[in-house]
PDBQT receptor file of N, H, CA, C and O in Angstrom, charges set to zero:
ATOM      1  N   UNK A   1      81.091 111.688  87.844  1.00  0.00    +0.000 N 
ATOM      2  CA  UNK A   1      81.823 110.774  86.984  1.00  0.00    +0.000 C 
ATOM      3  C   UNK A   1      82.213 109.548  87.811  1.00  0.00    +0.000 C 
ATOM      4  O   UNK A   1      82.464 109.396  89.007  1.00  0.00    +0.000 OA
ATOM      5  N   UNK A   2      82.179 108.767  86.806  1.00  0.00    +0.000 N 
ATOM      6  H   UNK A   2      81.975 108.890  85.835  1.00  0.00    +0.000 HD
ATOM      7  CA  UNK A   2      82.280 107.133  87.742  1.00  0.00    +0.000 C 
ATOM      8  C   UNK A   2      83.901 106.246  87.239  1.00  0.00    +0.000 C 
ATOM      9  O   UNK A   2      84.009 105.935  86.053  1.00  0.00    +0.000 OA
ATOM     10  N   UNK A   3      84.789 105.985  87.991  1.00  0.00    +0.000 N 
ATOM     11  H   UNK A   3      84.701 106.238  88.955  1.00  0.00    +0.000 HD
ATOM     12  CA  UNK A   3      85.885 105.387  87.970  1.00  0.00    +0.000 C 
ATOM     13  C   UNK A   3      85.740 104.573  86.777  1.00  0.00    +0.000 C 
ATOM     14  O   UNK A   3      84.752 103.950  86.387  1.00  0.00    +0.000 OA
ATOM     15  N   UNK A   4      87.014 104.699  86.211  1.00  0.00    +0.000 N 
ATOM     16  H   UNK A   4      87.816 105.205  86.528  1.00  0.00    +0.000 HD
ATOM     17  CA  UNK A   4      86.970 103.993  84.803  1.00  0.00    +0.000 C 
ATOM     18  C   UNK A   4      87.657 102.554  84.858  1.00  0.00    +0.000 C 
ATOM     19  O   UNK A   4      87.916 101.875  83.865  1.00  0.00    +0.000 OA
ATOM     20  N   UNK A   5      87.931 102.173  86.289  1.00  0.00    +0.000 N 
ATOM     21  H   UNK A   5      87.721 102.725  87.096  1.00  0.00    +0.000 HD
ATOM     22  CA  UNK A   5      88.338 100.835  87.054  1.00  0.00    +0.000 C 
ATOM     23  C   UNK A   5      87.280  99.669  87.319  1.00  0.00    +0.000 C 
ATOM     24  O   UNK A   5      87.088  98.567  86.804  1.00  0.00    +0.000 OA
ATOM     25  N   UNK A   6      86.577 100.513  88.519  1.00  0.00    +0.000 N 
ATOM     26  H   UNK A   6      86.732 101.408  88.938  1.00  0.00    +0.000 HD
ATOM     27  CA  UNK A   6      85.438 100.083  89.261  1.00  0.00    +0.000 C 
ATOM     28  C   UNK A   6      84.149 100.207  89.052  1.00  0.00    +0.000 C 
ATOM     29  O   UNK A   6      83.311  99.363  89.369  1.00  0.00    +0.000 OA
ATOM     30  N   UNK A   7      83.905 101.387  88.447  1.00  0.00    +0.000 N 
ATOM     31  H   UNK A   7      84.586 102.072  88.190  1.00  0.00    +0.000 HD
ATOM     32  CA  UNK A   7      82.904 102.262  88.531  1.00  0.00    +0.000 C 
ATOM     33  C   UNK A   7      82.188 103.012  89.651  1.00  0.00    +0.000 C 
ATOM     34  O   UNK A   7      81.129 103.633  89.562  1.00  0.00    +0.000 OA
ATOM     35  N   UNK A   8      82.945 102.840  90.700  1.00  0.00    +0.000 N 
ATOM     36  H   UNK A   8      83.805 102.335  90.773  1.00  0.00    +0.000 HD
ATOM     37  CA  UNK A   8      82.758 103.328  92.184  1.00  0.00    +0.000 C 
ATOM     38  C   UNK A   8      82.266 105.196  91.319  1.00  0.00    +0.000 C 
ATOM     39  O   UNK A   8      82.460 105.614  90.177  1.00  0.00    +0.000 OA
ATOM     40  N   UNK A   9      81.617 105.832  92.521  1.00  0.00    +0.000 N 
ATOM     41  H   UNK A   9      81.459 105.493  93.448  1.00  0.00    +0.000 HD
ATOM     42  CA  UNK A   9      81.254 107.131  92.323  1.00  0.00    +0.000 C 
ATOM     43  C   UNK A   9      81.967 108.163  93.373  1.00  0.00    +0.000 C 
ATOM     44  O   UNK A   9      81.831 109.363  93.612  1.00  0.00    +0.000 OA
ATOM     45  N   UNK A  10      82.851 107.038  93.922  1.00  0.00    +0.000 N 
ATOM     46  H   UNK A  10      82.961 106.063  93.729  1.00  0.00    +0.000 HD
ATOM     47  CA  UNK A  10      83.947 107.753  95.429  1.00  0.00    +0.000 C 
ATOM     48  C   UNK A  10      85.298 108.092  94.604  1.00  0.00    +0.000 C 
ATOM     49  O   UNK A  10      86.122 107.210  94.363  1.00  0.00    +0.000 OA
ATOM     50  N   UNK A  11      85.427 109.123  94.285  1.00  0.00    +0.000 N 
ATOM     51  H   UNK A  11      84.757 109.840  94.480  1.00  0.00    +0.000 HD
ATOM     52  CA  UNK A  11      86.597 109.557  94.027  1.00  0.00    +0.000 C 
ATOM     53  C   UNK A  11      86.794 111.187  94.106  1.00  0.00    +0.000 C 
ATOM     54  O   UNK A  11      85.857 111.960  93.905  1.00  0.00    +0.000 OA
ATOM     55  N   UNK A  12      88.161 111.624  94.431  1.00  0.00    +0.000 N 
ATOM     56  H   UNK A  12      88.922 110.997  94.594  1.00  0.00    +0.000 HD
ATOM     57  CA  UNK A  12      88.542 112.744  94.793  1.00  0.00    +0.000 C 
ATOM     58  C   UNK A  12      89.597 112.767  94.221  1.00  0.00    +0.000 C 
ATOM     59  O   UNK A  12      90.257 111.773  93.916  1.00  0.00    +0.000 OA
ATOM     60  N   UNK A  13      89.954 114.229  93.951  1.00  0.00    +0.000 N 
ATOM     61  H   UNK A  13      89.418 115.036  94.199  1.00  0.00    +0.000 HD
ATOM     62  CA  UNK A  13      91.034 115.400  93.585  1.00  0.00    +0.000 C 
ATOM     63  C   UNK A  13      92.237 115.776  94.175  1.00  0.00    +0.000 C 
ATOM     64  O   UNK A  13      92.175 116.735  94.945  1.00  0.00    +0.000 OA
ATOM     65  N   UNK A  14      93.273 115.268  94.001  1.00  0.00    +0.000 N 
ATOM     66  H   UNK A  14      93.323 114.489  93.376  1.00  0.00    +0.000 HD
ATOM     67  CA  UNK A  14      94.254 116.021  94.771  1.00  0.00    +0.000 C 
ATOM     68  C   UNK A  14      95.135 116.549  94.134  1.00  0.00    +0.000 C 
ATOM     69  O   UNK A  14      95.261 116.288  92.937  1.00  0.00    +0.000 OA
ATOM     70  N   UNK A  15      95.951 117.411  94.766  1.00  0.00    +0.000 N 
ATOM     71  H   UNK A  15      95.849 117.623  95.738  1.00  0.00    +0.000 HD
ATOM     72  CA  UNK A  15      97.055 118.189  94.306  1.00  0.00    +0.000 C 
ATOM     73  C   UNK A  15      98.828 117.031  94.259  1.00  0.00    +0.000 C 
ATOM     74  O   UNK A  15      99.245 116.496  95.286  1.00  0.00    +0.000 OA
ATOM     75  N   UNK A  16      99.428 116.921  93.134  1.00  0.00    +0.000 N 
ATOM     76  H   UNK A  16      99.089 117.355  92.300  1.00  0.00    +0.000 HD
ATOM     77  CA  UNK A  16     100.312 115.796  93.252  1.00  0.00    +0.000 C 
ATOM     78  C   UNK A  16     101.554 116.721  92.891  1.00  0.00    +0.000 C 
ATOM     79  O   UNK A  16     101.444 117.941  92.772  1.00  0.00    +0.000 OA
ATOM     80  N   UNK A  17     102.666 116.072  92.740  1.00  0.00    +0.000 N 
ATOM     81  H   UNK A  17     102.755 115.081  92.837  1.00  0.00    +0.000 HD
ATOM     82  CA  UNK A  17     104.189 116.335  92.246  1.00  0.00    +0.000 C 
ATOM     83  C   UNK A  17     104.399 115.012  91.267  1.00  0.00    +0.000 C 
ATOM     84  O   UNK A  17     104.332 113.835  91.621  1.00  0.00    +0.000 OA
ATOM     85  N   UNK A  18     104.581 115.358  90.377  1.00  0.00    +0.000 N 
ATOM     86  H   UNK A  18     104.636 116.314  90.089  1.00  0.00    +0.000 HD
ATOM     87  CA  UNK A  18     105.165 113.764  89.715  1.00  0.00    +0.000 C 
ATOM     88  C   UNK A  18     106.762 113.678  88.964  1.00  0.00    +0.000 C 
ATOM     89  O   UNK A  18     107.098 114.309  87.961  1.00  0.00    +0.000 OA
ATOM     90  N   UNK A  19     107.483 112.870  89.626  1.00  0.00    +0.000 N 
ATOM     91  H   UNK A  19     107.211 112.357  90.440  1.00  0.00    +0.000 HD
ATOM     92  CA  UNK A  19     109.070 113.366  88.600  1.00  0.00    +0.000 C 
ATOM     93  C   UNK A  19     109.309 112.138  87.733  1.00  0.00    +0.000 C 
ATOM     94  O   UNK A  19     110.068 111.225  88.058  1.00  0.00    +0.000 OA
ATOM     95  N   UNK A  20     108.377 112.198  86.243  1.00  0.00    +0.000 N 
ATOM     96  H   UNK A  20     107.760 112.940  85.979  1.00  0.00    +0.000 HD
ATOM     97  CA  UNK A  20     108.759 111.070  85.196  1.00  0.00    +0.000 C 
ATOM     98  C   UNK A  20     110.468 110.801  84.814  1.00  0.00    +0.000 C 
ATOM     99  O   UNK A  20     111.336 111.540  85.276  1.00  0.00    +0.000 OA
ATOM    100  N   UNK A  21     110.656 110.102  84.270  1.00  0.00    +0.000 N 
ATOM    101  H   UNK A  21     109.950 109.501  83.894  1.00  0.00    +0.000 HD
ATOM    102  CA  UNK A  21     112.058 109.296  83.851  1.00  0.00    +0.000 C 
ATOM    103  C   UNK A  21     111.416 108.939  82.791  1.00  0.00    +0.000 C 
ATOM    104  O   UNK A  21     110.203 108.865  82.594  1.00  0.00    +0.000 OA
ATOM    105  N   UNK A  22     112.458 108.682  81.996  1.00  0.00    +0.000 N 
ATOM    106  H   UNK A  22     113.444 108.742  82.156  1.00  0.00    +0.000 HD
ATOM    107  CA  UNK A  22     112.736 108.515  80.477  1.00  0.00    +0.000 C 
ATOM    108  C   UNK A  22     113.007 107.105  80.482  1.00  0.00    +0.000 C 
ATOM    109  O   UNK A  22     113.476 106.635  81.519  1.00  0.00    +0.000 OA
ATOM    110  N   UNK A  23     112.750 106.202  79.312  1.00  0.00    +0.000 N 
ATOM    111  H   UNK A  23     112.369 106.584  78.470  1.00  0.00    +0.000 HD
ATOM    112  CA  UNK A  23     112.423 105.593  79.574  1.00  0.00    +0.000 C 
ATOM    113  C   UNK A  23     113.720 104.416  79.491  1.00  0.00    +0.000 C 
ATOM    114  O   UNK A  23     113.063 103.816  78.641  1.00  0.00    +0.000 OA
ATOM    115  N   UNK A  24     114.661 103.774  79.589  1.00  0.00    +0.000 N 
ATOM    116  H   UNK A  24     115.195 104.261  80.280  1.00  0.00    +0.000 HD
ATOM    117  CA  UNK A  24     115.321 102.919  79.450  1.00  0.00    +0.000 C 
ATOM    118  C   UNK A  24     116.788 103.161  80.284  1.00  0.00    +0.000 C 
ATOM    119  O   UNK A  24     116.866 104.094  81.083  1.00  0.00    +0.000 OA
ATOM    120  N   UNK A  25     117.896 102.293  80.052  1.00  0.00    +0.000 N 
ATOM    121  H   UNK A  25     117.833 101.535  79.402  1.00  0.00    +0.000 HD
ATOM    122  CA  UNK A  25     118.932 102.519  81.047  1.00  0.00    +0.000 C 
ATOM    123  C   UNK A  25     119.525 104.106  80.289  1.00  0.00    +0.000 C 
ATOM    124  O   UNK A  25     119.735 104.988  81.122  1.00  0.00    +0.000 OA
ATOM    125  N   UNK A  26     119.735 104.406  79.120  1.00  0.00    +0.000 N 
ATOM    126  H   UNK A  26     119.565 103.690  78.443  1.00  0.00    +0.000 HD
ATOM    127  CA  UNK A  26     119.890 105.748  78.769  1.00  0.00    +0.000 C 
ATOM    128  C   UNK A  26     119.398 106.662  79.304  1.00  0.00    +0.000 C 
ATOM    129  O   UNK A  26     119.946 107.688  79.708  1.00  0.00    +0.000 OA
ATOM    130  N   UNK A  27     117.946 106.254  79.362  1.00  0.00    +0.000 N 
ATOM    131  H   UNK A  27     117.501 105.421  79.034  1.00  0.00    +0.000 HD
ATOM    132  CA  UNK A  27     116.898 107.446  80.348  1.00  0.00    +0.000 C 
ATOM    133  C   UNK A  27     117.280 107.670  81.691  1.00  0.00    +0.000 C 
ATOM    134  O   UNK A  27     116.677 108.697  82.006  1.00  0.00    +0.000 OA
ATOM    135  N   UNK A  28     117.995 107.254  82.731  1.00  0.00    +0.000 N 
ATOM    136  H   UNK A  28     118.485 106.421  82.476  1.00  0.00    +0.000 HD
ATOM    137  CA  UNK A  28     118.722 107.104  83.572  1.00  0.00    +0.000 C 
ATOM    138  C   UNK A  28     119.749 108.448  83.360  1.00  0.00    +0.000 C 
ATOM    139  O   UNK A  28     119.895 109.232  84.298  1.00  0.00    +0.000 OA
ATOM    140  N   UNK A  29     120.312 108.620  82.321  1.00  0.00    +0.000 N 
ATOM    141  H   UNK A  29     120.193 107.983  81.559  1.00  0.00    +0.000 HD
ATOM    142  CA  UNK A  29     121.539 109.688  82.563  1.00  0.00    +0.000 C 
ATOM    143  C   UNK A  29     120.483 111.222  82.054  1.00  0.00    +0.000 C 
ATOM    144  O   UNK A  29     120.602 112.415  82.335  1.00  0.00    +0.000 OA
ATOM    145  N   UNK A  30     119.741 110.657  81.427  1.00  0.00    +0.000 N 
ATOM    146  H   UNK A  30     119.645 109.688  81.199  1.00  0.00    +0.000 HD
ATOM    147  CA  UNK A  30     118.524 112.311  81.082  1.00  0.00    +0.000 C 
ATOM    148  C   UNK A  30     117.739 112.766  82.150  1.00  0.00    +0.000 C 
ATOM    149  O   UNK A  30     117.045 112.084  82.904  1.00  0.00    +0.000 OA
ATOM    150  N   UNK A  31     117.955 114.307  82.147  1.00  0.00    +0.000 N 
ATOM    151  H   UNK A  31     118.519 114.861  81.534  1.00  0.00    +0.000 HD
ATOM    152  CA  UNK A  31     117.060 114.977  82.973  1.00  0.00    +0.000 C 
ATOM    153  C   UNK A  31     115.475 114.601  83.413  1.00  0.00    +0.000 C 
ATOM    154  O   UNK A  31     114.978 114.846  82.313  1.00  0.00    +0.000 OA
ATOM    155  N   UNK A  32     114.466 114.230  84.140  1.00  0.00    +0.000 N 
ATOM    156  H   UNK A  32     114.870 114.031  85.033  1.00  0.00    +0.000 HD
ATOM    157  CA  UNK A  32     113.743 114.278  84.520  1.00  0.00    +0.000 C 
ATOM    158  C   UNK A  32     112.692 115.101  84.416  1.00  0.00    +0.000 C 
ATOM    159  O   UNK A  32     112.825 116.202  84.950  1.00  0.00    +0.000 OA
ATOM    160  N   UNK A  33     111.557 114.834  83.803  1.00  0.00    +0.000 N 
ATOM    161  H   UNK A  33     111.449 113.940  83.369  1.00  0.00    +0.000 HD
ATOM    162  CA  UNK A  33     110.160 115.933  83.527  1.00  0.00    +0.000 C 
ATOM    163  C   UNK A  33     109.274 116.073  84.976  1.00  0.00    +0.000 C 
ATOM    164  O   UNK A  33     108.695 115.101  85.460  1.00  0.00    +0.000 OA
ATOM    165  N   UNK A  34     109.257 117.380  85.575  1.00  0.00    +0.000 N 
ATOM    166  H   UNK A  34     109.728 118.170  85.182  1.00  0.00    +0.000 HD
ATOM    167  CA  UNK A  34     108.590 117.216  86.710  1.00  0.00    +0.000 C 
ATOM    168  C   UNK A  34     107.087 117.597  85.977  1.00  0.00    +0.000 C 
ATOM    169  O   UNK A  34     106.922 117.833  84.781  1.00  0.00    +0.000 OA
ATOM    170  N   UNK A  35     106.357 117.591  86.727  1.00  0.00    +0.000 N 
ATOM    171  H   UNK A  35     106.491 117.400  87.699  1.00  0.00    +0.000 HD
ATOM    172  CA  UNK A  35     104.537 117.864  86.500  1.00  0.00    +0.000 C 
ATOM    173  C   UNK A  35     103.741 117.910  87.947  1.00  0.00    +0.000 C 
ATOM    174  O   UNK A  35     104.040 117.164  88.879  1.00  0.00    +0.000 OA
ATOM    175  N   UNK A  36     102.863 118.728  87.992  1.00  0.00    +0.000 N 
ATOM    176  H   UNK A  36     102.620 119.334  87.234  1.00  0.00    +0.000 HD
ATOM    177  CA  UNK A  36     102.154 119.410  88.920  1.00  0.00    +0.000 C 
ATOM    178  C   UNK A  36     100.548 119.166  88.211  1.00  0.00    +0.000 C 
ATOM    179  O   UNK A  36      99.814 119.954  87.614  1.00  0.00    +0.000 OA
ATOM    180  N   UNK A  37     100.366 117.572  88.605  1.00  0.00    +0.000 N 
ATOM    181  H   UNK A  37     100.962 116.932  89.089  1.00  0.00    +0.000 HD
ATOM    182  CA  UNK A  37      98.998 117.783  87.958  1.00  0.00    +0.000 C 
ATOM    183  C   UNK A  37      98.167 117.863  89.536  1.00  0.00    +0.000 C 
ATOM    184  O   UNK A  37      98.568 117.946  90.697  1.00  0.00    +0.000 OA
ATOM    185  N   UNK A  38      96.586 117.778  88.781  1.00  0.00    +0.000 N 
ATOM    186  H   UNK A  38      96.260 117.711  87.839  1.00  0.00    +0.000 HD
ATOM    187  CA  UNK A  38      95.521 117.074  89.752  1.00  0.00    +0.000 C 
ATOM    188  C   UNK A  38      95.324 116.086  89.654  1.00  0.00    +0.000 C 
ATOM    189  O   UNK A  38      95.225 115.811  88.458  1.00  0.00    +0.000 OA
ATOM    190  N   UNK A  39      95.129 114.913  90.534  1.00  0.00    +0.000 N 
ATOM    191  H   UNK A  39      95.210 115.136  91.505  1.00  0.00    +0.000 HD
ATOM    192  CA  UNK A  39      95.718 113.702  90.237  1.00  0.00    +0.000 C 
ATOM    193  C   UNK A  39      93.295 113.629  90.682  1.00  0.00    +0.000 C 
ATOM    194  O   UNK A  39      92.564 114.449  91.238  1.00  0.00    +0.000 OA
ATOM    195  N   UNK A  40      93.051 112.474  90.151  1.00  0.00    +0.000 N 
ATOM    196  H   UNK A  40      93.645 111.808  89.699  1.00  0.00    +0.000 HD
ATOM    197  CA  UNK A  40      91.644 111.943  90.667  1.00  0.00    +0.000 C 
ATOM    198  C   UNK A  40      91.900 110.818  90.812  1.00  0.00    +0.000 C 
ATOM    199  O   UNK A  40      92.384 110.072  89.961  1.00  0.00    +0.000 OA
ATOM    200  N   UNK A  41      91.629 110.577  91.826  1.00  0.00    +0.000 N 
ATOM    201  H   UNK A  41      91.236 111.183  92.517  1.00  0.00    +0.000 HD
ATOM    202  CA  UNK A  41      91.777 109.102  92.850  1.00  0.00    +0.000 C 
ATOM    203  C   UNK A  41      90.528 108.268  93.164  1.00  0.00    +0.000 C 
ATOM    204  O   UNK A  41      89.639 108.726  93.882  1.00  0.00    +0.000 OA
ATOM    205  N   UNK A  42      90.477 107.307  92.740  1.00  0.00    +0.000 N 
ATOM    206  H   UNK A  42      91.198 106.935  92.156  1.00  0.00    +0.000 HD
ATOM    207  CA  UNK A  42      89.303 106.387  93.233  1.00  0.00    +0.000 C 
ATOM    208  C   UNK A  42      89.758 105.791  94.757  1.00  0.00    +0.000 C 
ATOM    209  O   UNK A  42      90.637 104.949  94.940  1.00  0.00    +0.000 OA
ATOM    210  N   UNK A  43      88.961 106.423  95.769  1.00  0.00    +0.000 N 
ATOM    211  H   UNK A  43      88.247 107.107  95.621  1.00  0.00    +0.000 HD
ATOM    212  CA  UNK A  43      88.272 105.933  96.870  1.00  0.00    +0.000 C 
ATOM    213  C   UNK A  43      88.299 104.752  97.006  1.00  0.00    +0.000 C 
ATOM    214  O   UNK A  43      88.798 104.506  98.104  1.00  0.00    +0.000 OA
ATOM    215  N   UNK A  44      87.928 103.528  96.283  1.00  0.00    +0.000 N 
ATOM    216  H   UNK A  44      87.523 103.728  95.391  1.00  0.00    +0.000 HD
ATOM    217  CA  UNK A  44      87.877 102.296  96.546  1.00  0.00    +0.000 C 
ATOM    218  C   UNK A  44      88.923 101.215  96.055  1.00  0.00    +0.000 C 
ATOM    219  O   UNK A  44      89.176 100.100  96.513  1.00  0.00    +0.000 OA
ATOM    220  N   UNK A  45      89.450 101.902  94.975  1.00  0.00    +0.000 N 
ATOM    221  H   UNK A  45      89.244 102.807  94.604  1.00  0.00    +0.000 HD
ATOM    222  CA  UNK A  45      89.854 100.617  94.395  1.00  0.00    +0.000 C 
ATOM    223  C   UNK A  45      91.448 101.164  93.773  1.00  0.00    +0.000 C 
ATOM    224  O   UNK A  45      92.137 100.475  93.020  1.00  0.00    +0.000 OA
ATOM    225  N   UNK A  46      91.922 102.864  94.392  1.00  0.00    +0.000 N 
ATOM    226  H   UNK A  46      91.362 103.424  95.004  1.00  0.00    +0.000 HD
ATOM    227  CA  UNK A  46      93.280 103.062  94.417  1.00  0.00    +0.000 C 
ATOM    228  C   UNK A  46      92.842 103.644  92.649  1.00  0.00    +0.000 C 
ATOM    229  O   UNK A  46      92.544 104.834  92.756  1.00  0.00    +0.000 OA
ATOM    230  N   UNK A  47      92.786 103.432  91.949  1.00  0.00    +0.000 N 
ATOM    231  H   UNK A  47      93.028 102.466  91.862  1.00  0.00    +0.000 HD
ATOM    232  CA  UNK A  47      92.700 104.122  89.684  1.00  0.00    +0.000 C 
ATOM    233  C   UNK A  47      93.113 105.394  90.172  1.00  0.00    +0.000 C 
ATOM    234  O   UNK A  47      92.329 105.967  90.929  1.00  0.00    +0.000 OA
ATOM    235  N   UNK A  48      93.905 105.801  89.961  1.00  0.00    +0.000 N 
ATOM    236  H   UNK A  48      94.541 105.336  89.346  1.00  0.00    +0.000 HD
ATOM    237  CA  UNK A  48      94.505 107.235  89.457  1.00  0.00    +0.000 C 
ATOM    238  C   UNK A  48      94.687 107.975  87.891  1.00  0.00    +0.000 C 
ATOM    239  O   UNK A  48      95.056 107.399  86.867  1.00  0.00    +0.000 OA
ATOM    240  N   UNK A  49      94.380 109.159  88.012  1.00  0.00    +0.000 N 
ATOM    241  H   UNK A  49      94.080 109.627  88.843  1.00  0.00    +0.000 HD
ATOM    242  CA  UNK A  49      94.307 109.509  86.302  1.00  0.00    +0.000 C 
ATOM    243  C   UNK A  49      94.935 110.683  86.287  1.00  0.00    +0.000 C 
ATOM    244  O   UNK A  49      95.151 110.869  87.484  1.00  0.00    +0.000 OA
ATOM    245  N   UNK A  50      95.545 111.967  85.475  1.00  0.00    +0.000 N 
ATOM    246  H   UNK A  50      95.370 111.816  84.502  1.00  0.00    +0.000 HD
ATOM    247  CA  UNK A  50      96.097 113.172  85.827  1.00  0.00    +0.000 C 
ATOM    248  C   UNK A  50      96.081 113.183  84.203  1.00  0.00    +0.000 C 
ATOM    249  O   UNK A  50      96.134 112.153  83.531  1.00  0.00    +0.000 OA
ATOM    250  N   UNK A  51      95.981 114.826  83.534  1.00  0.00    +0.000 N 
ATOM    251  H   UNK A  51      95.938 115.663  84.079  1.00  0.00    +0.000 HD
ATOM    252  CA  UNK A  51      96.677 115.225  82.190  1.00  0.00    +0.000 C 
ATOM    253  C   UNK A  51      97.877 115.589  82.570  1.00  0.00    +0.000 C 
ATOM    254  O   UNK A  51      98.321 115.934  83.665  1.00  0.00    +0.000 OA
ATOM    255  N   UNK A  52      98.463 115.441  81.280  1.00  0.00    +0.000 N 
ATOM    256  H   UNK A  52      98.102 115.160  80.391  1.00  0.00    +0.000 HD
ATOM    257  CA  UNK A  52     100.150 115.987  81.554  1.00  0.00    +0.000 C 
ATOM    258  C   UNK A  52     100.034 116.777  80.419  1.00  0.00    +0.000 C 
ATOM    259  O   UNK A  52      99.889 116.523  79.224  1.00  0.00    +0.000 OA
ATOM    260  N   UNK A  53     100.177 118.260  81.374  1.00  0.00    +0.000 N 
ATOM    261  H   UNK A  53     100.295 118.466  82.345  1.00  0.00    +0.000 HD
ATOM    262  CA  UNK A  53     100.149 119.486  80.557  1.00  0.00    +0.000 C 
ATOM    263  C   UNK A  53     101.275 119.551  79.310  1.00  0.00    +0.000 C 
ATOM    264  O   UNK A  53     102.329 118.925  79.424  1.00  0.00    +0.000 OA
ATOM    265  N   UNK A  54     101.036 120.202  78.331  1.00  0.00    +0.000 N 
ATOM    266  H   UNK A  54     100.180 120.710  78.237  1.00  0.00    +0.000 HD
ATOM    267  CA  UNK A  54     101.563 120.095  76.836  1.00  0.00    +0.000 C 
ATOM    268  C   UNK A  54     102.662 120.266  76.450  1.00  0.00    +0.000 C 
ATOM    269  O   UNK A  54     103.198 119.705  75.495  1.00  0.00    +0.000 OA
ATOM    270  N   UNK A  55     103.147 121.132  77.219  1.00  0.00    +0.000 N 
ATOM    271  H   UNK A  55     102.712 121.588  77.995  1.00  0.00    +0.000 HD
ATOM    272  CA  UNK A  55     104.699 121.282  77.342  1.00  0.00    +0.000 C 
ATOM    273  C   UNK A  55     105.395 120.281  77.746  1.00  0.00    +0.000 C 
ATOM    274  O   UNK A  55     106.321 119.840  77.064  1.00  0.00    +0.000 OA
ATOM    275  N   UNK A  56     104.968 119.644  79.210  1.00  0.00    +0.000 N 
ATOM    276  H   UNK A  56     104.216 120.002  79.764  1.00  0.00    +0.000 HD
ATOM    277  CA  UNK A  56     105.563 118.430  79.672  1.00  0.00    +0.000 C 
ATOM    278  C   UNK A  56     105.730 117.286  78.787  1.00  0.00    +0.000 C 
ATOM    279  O   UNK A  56     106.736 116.593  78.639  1.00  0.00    +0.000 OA
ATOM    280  N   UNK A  57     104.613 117.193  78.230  1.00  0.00    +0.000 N 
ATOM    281  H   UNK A  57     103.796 117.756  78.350  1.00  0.00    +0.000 HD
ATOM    282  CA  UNK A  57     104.117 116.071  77.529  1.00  0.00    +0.000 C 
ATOM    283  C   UNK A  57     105.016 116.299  75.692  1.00  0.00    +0.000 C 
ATOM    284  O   UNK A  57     104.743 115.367  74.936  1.00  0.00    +0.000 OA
ATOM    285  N   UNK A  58     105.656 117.046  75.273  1.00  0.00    +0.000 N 
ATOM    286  H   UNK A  58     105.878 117.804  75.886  1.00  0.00    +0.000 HD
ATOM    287  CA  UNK A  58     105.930 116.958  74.278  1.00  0.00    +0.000 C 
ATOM    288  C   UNK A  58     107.005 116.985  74.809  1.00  0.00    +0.000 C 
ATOM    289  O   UNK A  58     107.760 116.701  73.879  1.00  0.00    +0.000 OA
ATOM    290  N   UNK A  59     107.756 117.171  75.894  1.00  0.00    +0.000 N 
ATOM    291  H   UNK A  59     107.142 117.402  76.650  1.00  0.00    +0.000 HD
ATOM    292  CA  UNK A  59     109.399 116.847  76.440  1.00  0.00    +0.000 C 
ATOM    293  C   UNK A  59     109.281 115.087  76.211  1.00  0.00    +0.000 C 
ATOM    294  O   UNK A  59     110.123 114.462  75.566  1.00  0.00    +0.000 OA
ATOM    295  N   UNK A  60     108.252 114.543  76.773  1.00  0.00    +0.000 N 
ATOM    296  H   UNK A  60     107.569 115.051  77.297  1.00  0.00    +0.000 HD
ATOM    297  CA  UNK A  60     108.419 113.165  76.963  1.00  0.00    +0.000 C 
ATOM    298  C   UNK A  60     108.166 112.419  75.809  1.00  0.00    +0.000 C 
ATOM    299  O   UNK A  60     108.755 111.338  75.789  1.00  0.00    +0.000 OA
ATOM    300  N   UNK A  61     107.315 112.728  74.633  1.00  0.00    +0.000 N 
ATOM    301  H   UNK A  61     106.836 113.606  74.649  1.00  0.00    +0.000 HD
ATOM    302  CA  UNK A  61     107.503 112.362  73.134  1.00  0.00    +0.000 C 
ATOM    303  C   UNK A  61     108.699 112.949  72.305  1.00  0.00    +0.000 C 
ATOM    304  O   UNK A  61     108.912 112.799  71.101  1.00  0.00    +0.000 OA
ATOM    305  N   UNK A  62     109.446 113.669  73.248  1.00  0.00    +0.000 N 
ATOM    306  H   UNK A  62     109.273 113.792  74.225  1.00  0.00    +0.000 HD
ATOM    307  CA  UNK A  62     110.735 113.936  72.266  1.00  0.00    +0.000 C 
ATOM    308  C   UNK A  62     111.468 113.708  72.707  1.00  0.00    +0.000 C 
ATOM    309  O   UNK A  62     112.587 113.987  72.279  1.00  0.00    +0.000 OA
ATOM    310  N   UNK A  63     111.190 112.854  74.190  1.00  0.00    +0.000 N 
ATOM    311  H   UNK A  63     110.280 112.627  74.537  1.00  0.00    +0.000 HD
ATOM    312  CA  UNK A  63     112.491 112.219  75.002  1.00  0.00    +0.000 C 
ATOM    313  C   UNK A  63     113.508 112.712  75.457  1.00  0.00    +0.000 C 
ATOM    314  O   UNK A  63     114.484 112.024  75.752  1.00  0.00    +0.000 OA
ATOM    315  N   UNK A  64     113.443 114.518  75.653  1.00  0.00    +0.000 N 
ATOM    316  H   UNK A  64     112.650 115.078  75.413  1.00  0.00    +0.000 HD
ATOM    317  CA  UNK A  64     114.367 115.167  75.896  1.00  0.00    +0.000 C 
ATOM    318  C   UNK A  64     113.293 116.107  77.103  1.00  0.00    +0.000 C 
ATOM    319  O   UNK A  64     112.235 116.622  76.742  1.00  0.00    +0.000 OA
ATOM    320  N   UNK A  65     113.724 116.171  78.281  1.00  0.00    +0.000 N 
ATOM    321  H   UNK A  65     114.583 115.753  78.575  1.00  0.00    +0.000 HD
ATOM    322  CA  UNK A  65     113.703 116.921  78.924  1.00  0.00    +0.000 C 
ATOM    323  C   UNK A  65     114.738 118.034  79.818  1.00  0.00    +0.000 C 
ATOM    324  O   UNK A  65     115.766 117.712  80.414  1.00  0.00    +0.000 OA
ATOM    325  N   UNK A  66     114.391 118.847  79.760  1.00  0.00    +0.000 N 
ATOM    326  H   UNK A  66     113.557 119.109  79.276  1.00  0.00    +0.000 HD
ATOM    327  CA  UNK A  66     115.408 120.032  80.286  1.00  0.00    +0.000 C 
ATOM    328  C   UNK A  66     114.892 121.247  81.437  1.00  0.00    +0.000 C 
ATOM    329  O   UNK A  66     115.678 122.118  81.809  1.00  0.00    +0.000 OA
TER     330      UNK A  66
């Protein structure tokens, strides 16, 4: 698969931590969604991409994480 940036064919897999925030000065006093994706990294030109597993991801469309 070819970078959806560059189109470079150099990219790799890593293991990440990510701690999202909510989004505005309110989002500030709300708990934080952590996520443990695989992050794929383009080699050349830095494009990063990751899914945010479903659970996570419906904390952050309901703007409530816990």
């Amino acid at each position: 698969m070819s970078c959806k940036a560059c189109g470079s064919p150099n990219q790799s897999t890593f293991s990440a931590e990510m701690n999202i925030h909510l989004p505005g000065l309110e989002g500030l006093a709300k708990p934080t969604v952590w996520i443990f994706p695989e992050l794929m990294v383009c080699l050349d030109c830095g494009f990063a991409q990751c899914l945010i597993p479903e659970t996570e991801l419906l904390k952050l469309a309901r703007g409530t994480a816990a």
